[in-house]
N, C-alpha and C positions, 0 to 999 in steps of 0.2 A: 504494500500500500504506500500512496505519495505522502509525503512529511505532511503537505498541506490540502490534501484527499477533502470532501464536503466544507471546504470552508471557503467564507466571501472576503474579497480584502480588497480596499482601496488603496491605493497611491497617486499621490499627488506630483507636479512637477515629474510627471511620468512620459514626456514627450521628448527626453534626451536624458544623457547622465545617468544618475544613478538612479533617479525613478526608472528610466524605463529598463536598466538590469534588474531592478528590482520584480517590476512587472511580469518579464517574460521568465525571473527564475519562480517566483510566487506560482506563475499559470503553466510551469512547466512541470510544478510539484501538487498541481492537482489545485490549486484554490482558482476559484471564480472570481474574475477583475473588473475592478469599477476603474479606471487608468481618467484623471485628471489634470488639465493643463488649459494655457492659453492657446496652444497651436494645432489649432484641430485637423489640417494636413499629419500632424506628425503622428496624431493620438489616433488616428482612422490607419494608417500603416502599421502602426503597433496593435491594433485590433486585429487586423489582418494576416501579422506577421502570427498572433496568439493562435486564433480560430485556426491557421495551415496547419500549427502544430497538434493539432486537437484541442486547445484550449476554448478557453470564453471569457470572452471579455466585451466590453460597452465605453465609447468616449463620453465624456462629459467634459465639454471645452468650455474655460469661461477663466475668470479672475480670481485666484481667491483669494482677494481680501473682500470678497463680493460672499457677507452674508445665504446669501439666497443660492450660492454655490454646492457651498460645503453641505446647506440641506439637500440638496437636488443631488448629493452622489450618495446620501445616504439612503434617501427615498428610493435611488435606483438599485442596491444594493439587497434591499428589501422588497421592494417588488419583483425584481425580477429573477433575484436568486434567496429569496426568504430571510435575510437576513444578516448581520455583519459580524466580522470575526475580527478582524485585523486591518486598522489604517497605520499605514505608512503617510507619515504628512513629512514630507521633501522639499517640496517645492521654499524657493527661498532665492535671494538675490544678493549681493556684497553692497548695492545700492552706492550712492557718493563717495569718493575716494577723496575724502578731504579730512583735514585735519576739523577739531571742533570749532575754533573759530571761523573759520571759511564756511560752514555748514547753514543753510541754511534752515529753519525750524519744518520747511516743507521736504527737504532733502533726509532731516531726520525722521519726520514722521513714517513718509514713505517706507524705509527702511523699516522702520518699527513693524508696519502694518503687514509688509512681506513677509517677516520673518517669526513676529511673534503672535500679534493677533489675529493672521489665518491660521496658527497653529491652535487657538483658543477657538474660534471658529470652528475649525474642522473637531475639535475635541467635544465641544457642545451639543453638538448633533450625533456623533459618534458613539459617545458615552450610554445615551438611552438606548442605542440597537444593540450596546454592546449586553446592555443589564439582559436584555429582553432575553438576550441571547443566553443567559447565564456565563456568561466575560468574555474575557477577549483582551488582547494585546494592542497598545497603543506603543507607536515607535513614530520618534522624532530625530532628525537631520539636527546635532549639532556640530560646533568644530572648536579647536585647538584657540583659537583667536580670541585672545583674552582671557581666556580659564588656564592655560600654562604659558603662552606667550604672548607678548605686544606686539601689532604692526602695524606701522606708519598707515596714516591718513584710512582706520579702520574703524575708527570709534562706533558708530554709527551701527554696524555689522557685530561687530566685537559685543554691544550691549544688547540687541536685540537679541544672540544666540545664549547669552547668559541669562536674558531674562528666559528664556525656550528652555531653560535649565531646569530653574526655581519652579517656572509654572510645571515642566514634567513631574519634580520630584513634589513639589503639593498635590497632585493629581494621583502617581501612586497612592501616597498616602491617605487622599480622601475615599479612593476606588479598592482599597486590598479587598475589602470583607463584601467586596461586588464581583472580585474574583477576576477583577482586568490588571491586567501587568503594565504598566506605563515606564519604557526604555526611550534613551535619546541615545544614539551612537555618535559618537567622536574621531571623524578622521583627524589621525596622528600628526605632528610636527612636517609631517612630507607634504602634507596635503592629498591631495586625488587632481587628478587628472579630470577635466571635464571643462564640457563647452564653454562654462562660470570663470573657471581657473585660467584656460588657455585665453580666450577672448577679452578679460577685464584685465588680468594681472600682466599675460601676456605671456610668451613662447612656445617654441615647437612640443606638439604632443608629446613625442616620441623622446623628447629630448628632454621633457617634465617626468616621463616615466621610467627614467636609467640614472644610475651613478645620485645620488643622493645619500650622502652621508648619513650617517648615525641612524638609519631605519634597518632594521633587521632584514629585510627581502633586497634591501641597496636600490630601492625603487619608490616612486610616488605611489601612493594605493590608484585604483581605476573602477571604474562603476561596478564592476563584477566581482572585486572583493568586500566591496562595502557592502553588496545586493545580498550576498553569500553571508554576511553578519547580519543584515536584518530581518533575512531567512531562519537564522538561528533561532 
C-alpha cells in the first residue's frame, strides 16, 4: 500500500518549486491533490502531468492572500474527494530586497501577507476538515533566514517566516488533542534551488546546486529533497 493511499492533500505554491515536487511525490504515493497557485497554465500541466501517472488531482488558480481562496481549495477537497488530510501551504515570496529603512510600509505589508497571513488563511479553513476528519497534518514552508542566520536587505522575508514559526508552533499546541500535527520545515544554510532562489537572488541552477560548503551532500537542497521531507 502507498504511504499516502485514501488521503486528500493540498498544496499550495504548487505550480513550480517545491510545491509542485511536493505534489507529484504526495499523488505519486496515492493521496488525492487539490494543487494551488496563481499560474493556472502551470497548475493545469501539473494536473495532467498527475492524472498520466494514475493520479488525481484539481487546479484551483487564484491569490492566496485572497481569503475566498484558501476556502475554495478546501471546499474542493471535500467535495470532490470527501475530505482533507494534509495541507502543505508553500506558497510564499522573498518580497523587497531592501534594507528596513528603504522599505516601504506597502513593501512590508505585502510581504507579510504572502508569507504569513495566507499561511493563517489556508490554516483556518483547513483546521475544521481537518477535525471533521479526525486530524490530519499541517506542514509549512519555512527557512534559515533569521532563525540561525542574517541576510542583507531581508528583513521583511526574515520576519514574516519567523512569524510562520510562532503561528505553527501555537497551532500544534492548540490542535494536539484534535489529533493534527502542525510541522514547518526549514531548508538549511545552503538554501534550495528554485525559480524564488535563482530568479531574485540570482545564479546558475546548476551552479547553486554543487560545491557548497559546510552542507553534508556539498550541495544546495532542490525541490525533490524538501518534497521527500514533507512526504515524511
Amino acid at each position: 500500500m502507498k504511504s499516502l493511499e485514501n488521503k486528500v492533500a493540498i498544496v499550495t505554491g504548487a505550480s513550480s518549486g517545491i510545491g509542485m515536487a511536493a505534489a507529484k511525490l504526495f499523488a505519486s504515493e496515492g493521496a488525492s491533490m487539490i494543487v494551488v497557485a496563481r499560474r493556472k497554465n502551470e497548475l493545469d500541466a501539473l494536473v495532467a502531468h498527475i492524472a498520466a501517472a494514475g493520479g488525481k488531482a484539481i487546479a484551483i488558480a487564484g491569490d492566496v492572500r485572497d481569503e475566498a481562496l484558501a476556502q475554495r481549495a478546501v471546499e474542493a477537497a471535500v467535495n470532490h474527494f470527501g475530505g482533507l488530510d494534509i495541507a502543505f501551504n508553500n506558497a510564499g515570496a522573498l518580497g523587497e530586497m531592501k534594507p528596513v529603512h528603504e522599505l516601504s510600509r506597502a513593501d512590508w505589508q505585502d510581504t507579510l501577507d504572502i508569507n504569513l497571513t495566507s499561511a493563517f488563511l489556508g490554516a483556518k479553513y483547513q483546521i475544521p476538515a481537518m477535525i471533521a476528519r479526525g486530524g490530519g497534518s499541517l506542514i509549512f514552508t519555512g527557512t534559515f533566514v533569521g532563525y540561525t542566520a542574517g541576510l542583507p536587505n531581508m528583513a521583511a522575508y526574515a520576519a514574516s517566516k519567523g512569524g510562520l514559526l510562532a503561528l505553527a508552533a501555537a497551532m500544534a499546541y492548540d490542535h494536539f488533542h484534535d489529533h493534527i500535527r502542525v510541522n514547518t520545515v526549514i531548508p538549511g544554510g545552503g538554501g534550495i534551488v528554485s525559480g524564488m532562489s535563482v530568479g531574485r537572488v540570482g545564479g546558475d541552477p546548476a551552479n547553486l546546486a554543487r560545491d557548497v560548503p559546510g552542507t553534508a551532500a556539498g550541495r544546495v537542497a532542490t525541490g525533490d529533497d524538501l518534497a521527500a521531507a514533507v512526504s515524511y
